[in-house]
C-alpha positions in Angstrom: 0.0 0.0 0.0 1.2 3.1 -1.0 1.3 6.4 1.2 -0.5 9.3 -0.3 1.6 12.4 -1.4 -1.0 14.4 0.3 0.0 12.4 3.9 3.7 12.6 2.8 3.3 16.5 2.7 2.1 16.4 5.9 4.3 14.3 7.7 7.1 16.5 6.0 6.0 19.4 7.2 4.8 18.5 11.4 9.1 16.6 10.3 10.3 20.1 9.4 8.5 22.1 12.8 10.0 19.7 15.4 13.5 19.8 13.4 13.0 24.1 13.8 12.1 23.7 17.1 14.4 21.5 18.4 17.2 23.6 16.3 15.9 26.6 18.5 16.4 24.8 21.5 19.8 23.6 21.1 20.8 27.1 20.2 19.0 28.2 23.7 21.3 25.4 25.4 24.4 26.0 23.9 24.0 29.6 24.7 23.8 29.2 28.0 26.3 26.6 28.6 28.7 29.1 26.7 27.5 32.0 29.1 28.7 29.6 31.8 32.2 28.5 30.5 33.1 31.4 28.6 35.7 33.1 30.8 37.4 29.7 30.4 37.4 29.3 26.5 39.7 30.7 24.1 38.3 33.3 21.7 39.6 31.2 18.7 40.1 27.5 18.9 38.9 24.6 20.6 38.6 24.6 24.3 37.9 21.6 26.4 36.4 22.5 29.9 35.9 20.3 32.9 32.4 20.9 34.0 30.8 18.7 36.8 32.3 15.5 35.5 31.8 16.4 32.0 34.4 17.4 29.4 33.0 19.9 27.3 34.3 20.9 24.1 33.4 24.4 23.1 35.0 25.4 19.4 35.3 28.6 17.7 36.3 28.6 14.1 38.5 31.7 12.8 37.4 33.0 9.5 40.2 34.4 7.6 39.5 37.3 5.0 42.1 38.5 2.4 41.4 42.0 1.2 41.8 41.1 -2.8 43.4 44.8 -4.3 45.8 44.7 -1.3 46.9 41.1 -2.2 46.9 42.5 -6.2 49.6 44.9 -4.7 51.2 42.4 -2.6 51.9 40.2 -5.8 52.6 43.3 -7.7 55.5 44.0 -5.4 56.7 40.2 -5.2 57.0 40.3 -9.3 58.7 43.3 -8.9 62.0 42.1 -6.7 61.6 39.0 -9.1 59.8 36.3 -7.1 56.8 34.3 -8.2 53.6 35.5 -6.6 52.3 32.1 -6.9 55.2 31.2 -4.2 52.6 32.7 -1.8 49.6 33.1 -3.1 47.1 31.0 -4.1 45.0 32.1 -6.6 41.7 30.6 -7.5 40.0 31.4 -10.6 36.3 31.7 -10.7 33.5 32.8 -13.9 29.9 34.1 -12.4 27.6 31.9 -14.1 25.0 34.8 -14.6 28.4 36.2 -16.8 28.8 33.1 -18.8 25.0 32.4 -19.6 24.9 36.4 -20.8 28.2 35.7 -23.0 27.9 35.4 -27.0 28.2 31.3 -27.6 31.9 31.9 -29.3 32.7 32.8 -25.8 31.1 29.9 -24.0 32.6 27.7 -26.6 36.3 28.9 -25.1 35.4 28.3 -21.8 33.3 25.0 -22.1 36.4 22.5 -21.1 36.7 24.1 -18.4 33.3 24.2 -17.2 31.7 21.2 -15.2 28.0 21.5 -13.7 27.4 18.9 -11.1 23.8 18.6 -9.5 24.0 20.2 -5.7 22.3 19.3 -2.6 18.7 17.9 -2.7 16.1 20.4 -1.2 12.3 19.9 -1.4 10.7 22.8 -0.5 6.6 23.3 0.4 4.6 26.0 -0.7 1.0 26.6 0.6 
């Protein structure tokens, strides 16, 4: 016997409250046992506290910006005492994808090797 979409829908959606909810309420907790240990964790990094018999890990991630026209210059400079930027910088190449679907097709053509499209994550999403 096979479930109706229309009981599918609803199971997804009472599955989707109690995920936001309990979400919400881990937030809550975590905030709190933060509030407790903070004066005892590191502002960056992982921290492991001893709390009532408990170790409790509490981690916060660095996120590390690079200001692009100052690294431009940076590499700039390196070039100019004859070093290879690439020594110490990485450098990532990128195309918007909005760009490339606005390009003639000669264009496109040029860049189509280098081009993959892989499907992303899975998301279902209910409208009512």
């Amino acid at each position: 016997m096979e479930i109706a979409i229309t009981s599918l829908l609803e199971q997804r959606h009472a599955a989707v409250t109690a995920l936001k909810e309990a979400q919400a309420n881990l937030e809550l907790i975590d905030d709190q046992i933060y509030g407790r240990l903070k004066d005892q964790v590191k502002p960056i990094g992982s921290s492991t506290v001893e709390f009532e018999g408990h170790h409790v890990v509490i981690t916060i991630p660095k996120t590390i910006k690079w200001d692009q026209s100052i690294l431009r210059s940076v590499a700039s400079r390196i070039s100019d005492f004859g070093d290879d930027p690439e020594n110490y910088i990485d450098y990532k190449l990128a195309v918007k994808e909005t760009n490339y679907k606005a390009w003639p097709k000669a264009i496109q053509h040029m860049f189509q090797p280098a081009r993959t499209v892989t499907p992303g994550k899975r998301r279902i999403e209910v409208k009512q």
